[in-house]
DSSP file (Angstrom, degrees, kcal/mol; ACC not computed):
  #  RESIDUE AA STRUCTURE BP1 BP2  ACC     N-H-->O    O-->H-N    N-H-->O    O-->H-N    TCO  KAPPA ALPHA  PHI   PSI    X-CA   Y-CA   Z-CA
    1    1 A X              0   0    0      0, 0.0     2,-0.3     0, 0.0     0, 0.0   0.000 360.0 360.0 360.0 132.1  -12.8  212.8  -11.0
    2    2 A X        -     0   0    0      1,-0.0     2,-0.5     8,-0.0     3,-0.1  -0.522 360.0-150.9 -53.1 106.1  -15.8  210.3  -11.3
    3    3 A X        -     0   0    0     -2,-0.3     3,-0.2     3,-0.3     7,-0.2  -0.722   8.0-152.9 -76.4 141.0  -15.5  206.5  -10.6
    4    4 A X  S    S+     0   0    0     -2,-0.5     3,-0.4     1,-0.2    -1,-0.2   0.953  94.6  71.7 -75.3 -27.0  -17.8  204.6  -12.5
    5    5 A X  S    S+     0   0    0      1,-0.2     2,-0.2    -3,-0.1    -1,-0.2   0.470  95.5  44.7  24.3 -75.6  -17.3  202.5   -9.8
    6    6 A X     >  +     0   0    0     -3,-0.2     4,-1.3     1,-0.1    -3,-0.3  -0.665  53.2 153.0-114.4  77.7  -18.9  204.3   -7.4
    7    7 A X  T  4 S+     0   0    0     -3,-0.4     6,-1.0     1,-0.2     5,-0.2   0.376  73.0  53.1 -86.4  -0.7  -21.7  205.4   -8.2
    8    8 A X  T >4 S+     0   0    0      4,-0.2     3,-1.1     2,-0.1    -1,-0.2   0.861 115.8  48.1 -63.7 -49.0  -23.6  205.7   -4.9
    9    9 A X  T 34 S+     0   0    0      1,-0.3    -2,-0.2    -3,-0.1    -1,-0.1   0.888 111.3  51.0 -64.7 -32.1  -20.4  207.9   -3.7
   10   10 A X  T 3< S-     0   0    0     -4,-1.3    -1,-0.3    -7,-0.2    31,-0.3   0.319 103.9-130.4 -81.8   7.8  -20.5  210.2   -7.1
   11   11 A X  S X  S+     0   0    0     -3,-1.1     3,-1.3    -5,-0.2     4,-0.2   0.483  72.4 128.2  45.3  -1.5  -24.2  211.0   -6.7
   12   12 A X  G >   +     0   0    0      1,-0.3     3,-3.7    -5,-0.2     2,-0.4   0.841  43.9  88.4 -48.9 -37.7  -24.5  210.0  -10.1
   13   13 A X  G 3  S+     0   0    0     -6,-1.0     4,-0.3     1,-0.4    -1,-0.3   0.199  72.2  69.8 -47.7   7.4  -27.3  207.6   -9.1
   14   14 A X  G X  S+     0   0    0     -3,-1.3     3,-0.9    -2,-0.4    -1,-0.4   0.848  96.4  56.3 -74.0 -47.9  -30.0  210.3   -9.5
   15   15 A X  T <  S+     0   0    0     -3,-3.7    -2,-0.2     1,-0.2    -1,-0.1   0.751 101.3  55.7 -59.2 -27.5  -29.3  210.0  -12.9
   16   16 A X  T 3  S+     0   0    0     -4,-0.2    -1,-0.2     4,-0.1    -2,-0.2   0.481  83.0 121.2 -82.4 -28.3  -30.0  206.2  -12.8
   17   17 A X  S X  S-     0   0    0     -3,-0.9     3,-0.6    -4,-0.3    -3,-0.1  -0.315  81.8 -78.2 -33.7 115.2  -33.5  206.5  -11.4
   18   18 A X  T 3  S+     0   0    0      1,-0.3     2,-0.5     2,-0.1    -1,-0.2  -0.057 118.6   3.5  -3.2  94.4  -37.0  205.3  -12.9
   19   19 A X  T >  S+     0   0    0     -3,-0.1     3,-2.7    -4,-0.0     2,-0.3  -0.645  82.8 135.5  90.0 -50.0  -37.7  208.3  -15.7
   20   20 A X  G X   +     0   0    0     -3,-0.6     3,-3.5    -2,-0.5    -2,-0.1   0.050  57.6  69.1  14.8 -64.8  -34.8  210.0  -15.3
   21   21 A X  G 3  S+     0   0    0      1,-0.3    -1,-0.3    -2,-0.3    -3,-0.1   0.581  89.5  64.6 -34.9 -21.5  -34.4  210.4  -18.9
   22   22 A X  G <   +     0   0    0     -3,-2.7    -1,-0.3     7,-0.1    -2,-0.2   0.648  68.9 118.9-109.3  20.8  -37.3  212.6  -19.1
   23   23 A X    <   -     0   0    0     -3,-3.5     6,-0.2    -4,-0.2    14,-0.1  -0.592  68.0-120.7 -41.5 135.0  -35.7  215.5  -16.9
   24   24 A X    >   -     0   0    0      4,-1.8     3,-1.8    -2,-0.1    -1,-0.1  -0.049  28.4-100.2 -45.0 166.0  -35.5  218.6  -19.2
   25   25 A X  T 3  S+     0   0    0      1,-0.3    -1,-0.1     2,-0.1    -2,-0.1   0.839 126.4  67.4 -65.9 -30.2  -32.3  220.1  -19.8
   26   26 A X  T 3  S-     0   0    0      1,-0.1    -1,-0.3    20,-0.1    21,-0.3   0.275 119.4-115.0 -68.9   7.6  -33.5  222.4  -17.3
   27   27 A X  S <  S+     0   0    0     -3,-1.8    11,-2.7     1,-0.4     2,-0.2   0.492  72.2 136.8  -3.9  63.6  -33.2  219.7  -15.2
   28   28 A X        -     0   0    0      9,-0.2    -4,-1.8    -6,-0.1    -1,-0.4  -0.389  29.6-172.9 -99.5 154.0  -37.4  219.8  -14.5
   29   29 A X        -     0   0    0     -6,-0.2     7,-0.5    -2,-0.2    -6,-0.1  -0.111  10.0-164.7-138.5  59.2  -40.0  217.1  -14.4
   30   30 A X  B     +A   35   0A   0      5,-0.1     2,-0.2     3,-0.1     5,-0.2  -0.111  29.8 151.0 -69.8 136.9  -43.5  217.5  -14.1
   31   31 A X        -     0   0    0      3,-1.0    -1,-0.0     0, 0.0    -2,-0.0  -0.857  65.8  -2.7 165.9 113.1  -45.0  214.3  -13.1
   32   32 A X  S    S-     0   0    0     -2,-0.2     3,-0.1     1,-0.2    -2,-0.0   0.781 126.1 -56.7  64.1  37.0  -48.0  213.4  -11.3
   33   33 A X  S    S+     0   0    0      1,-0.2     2,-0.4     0, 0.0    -1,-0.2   0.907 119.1 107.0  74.2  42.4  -49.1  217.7  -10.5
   34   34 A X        -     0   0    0      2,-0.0    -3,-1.0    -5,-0.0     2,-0.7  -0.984  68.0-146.7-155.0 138.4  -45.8  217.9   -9.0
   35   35 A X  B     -A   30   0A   0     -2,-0.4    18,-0.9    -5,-0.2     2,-0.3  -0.732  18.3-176.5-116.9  98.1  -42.6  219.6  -10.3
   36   36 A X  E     -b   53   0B   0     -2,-0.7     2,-0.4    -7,-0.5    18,-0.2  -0.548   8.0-162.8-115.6 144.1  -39.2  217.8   -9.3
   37   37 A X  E     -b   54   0B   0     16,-2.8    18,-2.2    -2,-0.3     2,-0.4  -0.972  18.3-134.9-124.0 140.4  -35.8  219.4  -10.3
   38   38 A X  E     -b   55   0B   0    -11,-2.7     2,-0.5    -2,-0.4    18,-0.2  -0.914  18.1-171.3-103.5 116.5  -32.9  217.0  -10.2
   39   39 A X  E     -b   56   0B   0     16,-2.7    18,-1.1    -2,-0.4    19,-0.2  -0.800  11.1-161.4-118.2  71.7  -29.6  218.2   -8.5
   40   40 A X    >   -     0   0    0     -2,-0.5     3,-1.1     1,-0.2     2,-0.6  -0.152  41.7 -65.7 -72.8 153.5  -26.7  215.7   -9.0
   41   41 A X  T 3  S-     0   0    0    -31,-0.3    -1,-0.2     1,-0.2   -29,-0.1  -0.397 111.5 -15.2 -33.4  73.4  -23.8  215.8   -7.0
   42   42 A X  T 3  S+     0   0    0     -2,-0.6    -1,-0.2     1,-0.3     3,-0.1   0.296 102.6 125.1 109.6  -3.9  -21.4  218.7   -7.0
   43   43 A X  S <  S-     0   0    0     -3,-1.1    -1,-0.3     1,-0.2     2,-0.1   0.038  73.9 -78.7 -63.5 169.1  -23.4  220.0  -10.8
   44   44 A X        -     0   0    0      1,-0.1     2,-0.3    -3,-0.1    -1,-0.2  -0.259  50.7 -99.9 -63.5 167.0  -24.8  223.8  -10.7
   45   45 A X        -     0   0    0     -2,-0.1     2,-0.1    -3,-0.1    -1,-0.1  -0.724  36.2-131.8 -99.3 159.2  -27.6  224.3   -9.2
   46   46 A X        -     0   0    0     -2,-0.3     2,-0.2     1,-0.2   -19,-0.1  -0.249  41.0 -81.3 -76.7 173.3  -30.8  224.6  -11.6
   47   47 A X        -     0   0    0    -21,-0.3     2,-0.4    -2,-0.1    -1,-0.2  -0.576  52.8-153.2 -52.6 134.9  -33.3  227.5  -11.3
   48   48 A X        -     0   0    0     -2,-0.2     2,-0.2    35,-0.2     3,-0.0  -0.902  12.9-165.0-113.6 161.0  -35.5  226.5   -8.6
   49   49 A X    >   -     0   0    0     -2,-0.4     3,-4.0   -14,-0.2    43,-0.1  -0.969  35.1 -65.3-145.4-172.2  -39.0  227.6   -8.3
   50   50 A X  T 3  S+     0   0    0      1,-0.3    41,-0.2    39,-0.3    40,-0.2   0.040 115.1   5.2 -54.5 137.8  -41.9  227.9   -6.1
   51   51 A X  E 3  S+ c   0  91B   0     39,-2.0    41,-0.6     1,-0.2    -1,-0.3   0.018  83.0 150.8  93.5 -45.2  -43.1  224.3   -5.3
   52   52 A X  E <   -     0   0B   0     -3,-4.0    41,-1.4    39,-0.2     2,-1.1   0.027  47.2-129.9 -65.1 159.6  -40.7  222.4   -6.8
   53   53 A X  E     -bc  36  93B   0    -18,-0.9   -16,-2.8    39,-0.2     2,-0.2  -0.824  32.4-140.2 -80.1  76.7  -39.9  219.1   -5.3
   54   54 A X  E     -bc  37  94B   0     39,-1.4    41,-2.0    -2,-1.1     2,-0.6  -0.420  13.1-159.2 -40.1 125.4  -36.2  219.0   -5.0
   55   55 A X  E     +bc  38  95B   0    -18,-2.2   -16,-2.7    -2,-0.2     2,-0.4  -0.957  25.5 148.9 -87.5  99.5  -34.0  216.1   -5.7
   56   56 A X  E     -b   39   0B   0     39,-1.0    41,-0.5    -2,-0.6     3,-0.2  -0.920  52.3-139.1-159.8 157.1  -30.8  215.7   -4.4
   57   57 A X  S    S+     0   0    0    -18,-1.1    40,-3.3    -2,-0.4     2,-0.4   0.958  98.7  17.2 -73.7 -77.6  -27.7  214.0   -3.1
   58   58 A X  S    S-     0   0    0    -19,-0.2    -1,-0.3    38,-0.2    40,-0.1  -0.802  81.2-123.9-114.9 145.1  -26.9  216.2   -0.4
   59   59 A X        -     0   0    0     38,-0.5    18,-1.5    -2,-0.4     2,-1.1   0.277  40.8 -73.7 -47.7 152.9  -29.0  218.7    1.3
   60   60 A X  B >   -f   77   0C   0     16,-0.2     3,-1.2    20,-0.2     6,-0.2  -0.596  52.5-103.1 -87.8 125.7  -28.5  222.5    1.8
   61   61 A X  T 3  S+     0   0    0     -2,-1.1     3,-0.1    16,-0.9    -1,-0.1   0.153 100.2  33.4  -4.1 119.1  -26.3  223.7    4.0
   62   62 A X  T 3  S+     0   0    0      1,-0.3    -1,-0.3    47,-0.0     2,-0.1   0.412  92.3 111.4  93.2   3.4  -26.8  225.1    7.3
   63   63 A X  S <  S-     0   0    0     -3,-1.2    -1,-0.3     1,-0.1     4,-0.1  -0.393  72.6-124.0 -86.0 176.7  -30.2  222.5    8.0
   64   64 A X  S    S+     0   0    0     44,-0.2    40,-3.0     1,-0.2    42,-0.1   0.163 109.9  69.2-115.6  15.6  -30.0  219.6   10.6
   65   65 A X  S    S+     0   0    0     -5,-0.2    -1,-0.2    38,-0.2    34,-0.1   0.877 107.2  40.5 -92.3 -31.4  -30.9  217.1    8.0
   66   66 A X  S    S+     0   0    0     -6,-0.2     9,-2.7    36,-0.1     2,-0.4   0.475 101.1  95.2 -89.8 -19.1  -27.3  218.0    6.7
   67   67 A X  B    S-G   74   0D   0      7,-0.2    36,-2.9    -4,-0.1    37,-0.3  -0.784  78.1-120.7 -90.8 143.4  -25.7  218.2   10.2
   68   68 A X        -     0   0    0      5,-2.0    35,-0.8    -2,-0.4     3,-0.4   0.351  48.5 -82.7 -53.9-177.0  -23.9  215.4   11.8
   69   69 A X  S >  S+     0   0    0     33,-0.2     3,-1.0     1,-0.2    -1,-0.2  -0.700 107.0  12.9 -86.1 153.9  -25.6  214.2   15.4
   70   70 A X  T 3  S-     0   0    0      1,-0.3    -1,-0.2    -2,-0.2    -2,-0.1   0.785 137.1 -46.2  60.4  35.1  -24.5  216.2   18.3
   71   71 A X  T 3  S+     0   0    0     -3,-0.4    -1,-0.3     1,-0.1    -2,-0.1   0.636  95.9 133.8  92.9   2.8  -23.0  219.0   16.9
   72   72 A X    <   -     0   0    0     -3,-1.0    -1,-0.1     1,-0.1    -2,-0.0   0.227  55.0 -25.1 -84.9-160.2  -20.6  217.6   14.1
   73   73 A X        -     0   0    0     -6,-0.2    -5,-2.0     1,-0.1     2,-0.4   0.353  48.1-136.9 -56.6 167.8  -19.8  218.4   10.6
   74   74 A X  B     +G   67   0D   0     -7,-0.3    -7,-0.2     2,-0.1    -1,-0.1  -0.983  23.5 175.6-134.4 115.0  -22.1  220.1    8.3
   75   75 A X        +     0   0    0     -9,-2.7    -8,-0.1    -2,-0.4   -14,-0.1   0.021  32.8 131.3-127.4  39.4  -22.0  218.4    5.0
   76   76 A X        -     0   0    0    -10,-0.1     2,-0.4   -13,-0.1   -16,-0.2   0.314  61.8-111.6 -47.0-174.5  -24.5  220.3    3.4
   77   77 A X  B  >  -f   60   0C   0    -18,-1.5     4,-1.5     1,-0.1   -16,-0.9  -0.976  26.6-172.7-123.7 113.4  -24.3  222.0   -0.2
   78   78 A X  H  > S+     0   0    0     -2,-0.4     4,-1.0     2,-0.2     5,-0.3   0.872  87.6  62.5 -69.4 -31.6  -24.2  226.0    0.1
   79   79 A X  H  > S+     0   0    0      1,-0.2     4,-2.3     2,-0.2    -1,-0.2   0.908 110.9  41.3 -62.6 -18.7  -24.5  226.6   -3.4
   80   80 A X  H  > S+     0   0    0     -3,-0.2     4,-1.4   -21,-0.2    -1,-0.2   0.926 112.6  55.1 -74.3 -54.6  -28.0  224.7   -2.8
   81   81 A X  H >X S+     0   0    0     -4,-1.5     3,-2.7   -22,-0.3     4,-1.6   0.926 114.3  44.6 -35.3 -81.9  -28.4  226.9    0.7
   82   82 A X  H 3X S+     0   0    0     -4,-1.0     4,-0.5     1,-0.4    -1,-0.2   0.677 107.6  54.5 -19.0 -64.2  -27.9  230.2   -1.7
   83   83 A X  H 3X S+     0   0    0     -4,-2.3     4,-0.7    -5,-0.3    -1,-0.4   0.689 113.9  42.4 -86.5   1.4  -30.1  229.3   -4.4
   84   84 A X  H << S+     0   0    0     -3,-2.7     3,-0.3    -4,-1.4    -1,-0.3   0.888 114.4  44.5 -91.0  -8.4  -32.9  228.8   -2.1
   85   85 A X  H  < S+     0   0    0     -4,-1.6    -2,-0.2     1,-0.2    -1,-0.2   0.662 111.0  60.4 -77.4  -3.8  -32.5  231.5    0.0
   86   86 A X  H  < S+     0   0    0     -4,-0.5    -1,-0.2    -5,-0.3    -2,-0.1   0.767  90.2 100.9 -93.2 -19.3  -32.0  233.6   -3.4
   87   87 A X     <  -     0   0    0     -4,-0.7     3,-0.2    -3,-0.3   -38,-0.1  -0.093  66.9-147.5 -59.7 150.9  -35.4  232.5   -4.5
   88   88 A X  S    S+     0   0    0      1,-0.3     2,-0.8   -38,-0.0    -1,-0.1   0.785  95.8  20.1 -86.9 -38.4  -38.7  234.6   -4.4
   89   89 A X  S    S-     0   0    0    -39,-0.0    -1,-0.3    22,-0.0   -39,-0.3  -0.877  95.6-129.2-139.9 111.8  -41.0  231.8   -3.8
   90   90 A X        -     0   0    0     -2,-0.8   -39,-2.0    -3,-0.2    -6,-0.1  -0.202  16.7-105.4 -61.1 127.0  -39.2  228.6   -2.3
   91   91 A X  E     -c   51   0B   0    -41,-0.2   -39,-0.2     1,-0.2   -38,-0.2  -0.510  31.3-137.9 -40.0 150.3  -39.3  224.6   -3.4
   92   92 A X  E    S+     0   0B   0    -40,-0.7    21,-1.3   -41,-0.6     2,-0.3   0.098  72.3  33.2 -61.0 -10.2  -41.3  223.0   -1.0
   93   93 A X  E     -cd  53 113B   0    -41,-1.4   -39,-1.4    19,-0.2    21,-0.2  -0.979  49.6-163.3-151.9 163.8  -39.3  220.0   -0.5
   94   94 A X  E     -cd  54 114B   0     19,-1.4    21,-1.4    -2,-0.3   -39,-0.2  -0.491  11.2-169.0-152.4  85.3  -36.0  218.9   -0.5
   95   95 A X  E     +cd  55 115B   0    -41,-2.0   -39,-1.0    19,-0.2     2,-0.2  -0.455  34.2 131.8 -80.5 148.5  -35.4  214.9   -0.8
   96   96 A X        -     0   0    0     19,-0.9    21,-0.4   -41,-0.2   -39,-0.2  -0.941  34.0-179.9-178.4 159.7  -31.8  214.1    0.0
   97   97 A X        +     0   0    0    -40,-3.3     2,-1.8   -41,-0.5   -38,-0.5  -0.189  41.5 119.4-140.0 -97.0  -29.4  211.9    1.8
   98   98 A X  S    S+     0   0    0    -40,-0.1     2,-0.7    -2,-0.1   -40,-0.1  -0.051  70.2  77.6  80.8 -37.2  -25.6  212.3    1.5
   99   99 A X    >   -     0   0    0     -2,-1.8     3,-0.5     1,-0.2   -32,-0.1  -0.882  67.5-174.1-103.2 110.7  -25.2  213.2    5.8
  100  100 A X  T 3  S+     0   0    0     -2,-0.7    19,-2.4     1,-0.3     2,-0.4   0.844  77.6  37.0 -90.1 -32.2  -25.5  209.5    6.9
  101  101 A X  T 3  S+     0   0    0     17,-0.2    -1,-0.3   -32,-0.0   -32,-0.2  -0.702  95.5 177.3-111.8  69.9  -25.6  209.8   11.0
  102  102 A X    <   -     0   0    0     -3,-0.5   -34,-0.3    -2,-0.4     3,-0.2  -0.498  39.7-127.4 -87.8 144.5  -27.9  213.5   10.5
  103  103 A X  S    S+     0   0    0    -36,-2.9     2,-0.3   -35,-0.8   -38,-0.2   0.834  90.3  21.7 -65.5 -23.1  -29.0  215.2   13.5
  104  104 A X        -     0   0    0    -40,-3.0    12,-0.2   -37,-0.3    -1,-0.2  -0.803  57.3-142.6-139.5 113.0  -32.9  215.3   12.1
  105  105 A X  S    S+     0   0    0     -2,-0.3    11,-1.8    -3,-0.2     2,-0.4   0.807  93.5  14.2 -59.8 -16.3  -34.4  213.4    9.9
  106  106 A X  E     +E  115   0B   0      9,-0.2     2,-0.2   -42,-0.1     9,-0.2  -0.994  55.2 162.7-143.5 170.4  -36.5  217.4    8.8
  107  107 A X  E     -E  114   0B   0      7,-0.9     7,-1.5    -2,-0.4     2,-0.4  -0.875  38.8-109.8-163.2 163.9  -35.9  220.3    9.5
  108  108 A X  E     -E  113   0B   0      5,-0.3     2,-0.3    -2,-0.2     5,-0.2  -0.816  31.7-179.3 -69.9 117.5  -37.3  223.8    7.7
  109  109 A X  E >  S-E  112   0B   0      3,-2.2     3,-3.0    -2,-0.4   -46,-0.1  -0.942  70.4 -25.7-137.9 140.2  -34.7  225.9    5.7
  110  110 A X  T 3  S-     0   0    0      1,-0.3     2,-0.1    -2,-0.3   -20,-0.1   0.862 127.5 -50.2  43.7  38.3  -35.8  229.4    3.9
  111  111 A X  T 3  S+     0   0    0      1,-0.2    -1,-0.3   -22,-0.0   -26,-0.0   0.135 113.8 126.7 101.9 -41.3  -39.5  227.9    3.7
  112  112 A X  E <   - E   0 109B   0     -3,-3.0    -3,-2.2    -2,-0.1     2,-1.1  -0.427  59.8-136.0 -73.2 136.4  -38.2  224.3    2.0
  113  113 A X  E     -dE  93 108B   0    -21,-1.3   -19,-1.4    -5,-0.2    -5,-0.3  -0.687  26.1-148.1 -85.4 111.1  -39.2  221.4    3.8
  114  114 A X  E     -dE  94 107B   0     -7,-1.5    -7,-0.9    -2,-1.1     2,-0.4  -0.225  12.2-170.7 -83.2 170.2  -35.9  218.8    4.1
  115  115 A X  E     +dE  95 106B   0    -21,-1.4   -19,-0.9    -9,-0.2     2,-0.4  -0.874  17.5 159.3-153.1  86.7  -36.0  215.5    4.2
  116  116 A X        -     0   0    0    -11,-1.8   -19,-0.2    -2,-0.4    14,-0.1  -0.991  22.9-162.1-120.5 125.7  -32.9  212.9    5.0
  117  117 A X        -     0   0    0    -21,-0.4    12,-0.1    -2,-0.4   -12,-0.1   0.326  37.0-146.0-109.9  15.4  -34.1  209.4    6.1
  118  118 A X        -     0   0    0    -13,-0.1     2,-0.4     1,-0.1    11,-0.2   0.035  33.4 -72.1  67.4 154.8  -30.0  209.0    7.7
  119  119 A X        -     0   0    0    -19,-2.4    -1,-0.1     9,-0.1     4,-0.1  -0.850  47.8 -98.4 -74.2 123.9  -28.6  205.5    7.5
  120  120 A X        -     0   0    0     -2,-0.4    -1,-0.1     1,-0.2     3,-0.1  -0.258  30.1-138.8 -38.4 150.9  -29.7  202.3    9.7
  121  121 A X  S    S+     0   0    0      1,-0.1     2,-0.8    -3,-0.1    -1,-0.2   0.500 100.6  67.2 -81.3 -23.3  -27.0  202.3   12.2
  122  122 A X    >   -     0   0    0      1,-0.1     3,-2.6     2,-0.0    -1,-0.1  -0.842  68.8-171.9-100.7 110.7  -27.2  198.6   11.6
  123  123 A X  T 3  S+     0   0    0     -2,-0.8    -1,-0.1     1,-0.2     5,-0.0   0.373  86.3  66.1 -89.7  15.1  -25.9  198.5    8.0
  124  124 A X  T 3  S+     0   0    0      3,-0.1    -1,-0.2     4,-0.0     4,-0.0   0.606  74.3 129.4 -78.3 -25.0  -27.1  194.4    8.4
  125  125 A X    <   -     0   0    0     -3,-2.6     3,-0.1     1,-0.1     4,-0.0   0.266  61.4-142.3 -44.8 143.7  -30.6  195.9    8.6
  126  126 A X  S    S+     0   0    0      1,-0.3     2,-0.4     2,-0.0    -1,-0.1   0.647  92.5  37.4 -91.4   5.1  -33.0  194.0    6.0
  127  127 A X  S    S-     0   0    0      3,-0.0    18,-0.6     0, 0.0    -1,-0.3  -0.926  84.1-143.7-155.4 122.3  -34.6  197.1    5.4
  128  128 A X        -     0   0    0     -2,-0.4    18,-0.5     1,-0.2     2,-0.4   0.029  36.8 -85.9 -89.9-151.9  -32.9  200.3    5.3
  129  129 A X        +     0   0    0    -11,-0.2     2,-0.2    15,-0.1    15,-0.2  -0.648  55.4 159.5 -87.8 145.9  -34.6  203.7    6.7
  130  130 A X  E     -H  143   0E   0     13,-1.8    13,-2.9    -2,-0.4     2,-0.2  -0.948  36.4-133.8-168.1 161.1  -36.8  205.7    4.2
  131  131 A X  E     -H  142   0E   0     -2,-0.2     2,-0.5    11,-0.2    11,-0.2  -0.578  14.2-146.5-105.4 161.4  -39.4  208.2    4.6
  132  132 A X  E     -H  141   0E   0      9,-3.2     9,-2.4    -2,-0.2     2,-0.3  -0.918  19.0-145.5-146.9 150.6  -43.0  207.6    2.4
  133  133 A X  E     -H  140   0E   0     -2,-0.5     2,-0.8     7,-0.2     7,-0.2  -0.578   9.9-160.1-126.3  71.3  -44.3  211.4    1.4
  134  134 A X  E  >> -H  139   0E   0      5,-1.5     5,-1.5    -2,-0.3     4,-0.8  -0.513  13.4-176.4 -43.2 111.2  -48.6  211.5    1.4
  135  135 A X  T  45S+     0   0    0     -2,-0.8    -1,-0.2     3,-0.2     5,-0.1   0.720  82.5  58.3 -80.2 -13.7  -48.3  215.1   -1.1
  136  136 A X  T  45S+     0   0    0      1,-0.2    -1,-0.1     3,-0.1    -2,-0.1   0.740 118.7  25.1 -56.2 -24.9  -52.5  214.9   -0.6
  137  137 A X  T  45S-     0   0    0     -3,-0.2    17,-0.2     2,-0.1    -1,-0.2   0.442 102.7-132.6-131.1 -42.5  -52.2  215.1    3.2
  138  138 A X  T  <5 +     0   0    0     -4,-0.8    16,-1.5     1,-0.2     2,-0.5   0.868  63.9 141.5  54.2  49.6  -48.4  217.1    3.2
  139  139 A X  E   < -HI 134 153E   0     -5,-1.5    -5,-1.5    14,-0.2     2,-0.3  -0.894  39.2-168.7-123.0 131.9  -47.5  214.4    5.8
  140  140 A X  E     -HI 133 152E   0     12,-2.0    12,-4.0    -2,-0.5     2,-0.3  -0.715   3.4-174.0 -89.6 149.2  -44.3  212.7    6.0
  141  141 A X  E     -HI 132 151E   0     -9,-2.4    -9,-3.2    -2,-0.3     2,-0.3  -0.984  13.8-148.3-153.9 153.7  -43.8  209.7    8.0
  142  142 A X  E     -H  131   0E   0      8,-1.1     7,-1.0    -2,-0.3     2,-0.7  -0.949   7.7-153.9-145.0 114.9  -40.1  208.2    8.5
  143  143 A X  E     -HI 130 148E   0    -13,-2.9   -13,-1.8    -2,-0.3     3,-0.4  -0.755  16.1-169.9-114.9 131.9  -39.0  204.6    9.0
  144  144 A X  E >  S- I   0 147E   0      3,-1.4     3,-1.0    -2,-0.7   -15,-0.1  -0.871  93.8 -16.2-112.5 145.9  -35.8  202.4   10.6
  145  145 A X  T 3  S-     0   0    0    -18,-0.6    -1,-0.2    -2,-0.2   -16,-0.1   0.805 132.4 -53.4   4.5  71.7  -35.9  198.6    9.7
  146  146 A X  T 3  S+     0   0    0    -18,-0.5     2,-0.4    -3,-0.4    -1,-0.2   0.848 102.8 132.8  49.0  51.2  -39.7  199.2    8.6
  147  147 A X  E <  S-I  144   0E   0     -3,-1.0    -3,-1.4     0, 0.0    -1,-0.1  -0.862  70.8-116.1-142.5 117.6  -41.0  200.8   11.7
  148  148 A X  E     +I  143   0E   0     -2,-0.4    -5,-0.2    -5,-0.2     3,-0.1   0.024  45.4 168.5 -50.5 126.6  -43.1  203.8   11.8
  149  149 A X  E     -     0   0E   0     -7,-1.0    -1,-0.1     1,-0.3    -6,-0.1   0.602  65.6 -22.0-108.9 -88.3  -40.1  206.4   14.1
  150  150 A X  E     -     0   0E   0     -8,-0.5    -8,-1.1     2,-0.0     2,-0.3  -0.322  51.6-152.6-121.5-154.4  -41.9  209.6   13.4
  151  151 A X  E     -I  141   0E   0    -10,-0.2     2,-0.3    -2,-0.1   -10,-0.3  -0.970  15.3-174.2-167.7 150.7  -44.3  211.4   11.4
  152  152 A X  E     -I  140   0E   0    -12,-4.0   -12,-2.0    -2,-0.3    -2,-0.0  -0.792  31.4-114.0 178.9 118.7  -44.7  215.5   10.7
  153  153 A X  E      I  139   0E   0     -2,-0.3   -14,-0.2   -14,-0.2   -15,-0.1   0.131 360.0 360.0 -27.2 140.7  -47.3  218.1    8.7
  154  154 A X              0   0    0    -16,-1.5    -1,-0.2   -17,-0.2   -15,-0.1   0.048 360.0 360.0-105.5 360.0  -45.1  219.7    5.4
């Protein structure tokens, strides 16, 4: 059961997001050349297809953006793992958070590139981590309290 409450914990807050409204039922968005399908928390998975720009609470299963540090939990999605590996021609990206201490902020699964920018370890931080996405360039670059960490080709 959903709190309204807590809507960071419920993943609903994809829904809540700048356009939202204009996902298709399919839950596609075409928007700026780029085709992002939105995957709320614990829902079915949509059709993916080739390209798309994933959107999602938590990550697929079996990546090390989804794995704890050092060997922990995997709190990945498989039904997300499945449908990409079930695909002929793979999303290209897969924005996410959901694994908060993750062992890599990307990683390659089935062809998708993933994408977790983890929680500051100091939750005091004035600025938390996030990753900024050139799609002109395919370069990601990934930041803790606004300072350039790494940086890495898609």
């Amino acid at each position: 059961m959903e709190s309204k409450d807590a809507p960071v914990s419920s993943g609903r807050w994809l829904e809540r997001l700048p356009g939202a409204k204009k996902f298709s039922a399919s839950g596609h968005l075409e928007l700026m050349g780029h085709s992002f399908v939105r995957i709320n928390w614990r829902d079915p998975i949509p059709q993916l297809r080739g390209g798309d720009i994933i959107v999602s609470h938590a990550g697929p299963a079996g990546s090390f953006t989804t794995t704890s540090k050092n060997g922990g939990m995997d709190t990945g999605c498989i039904d997300l793992a499945d449908a990409i590996r079930s695909v002929e021609a793979p999303p290209w990206l897969n924005l996410h958070g959901h694994t908060h201490t993750r062992d890599r902020w990307v990683d390659r699964m089935a062809g998708v590139v993933c994408l977790n920018p983890g929680m500051n370890p100091d939750v005091r931080a004035k600025v938390p981590n996030y990753i900024t996405i050139d799609t002109a360039i395919r370069k990601a670059r990934w930041f803790r309290d606004g300072e350039l960490i790494g940086a890495v080709s898609l």
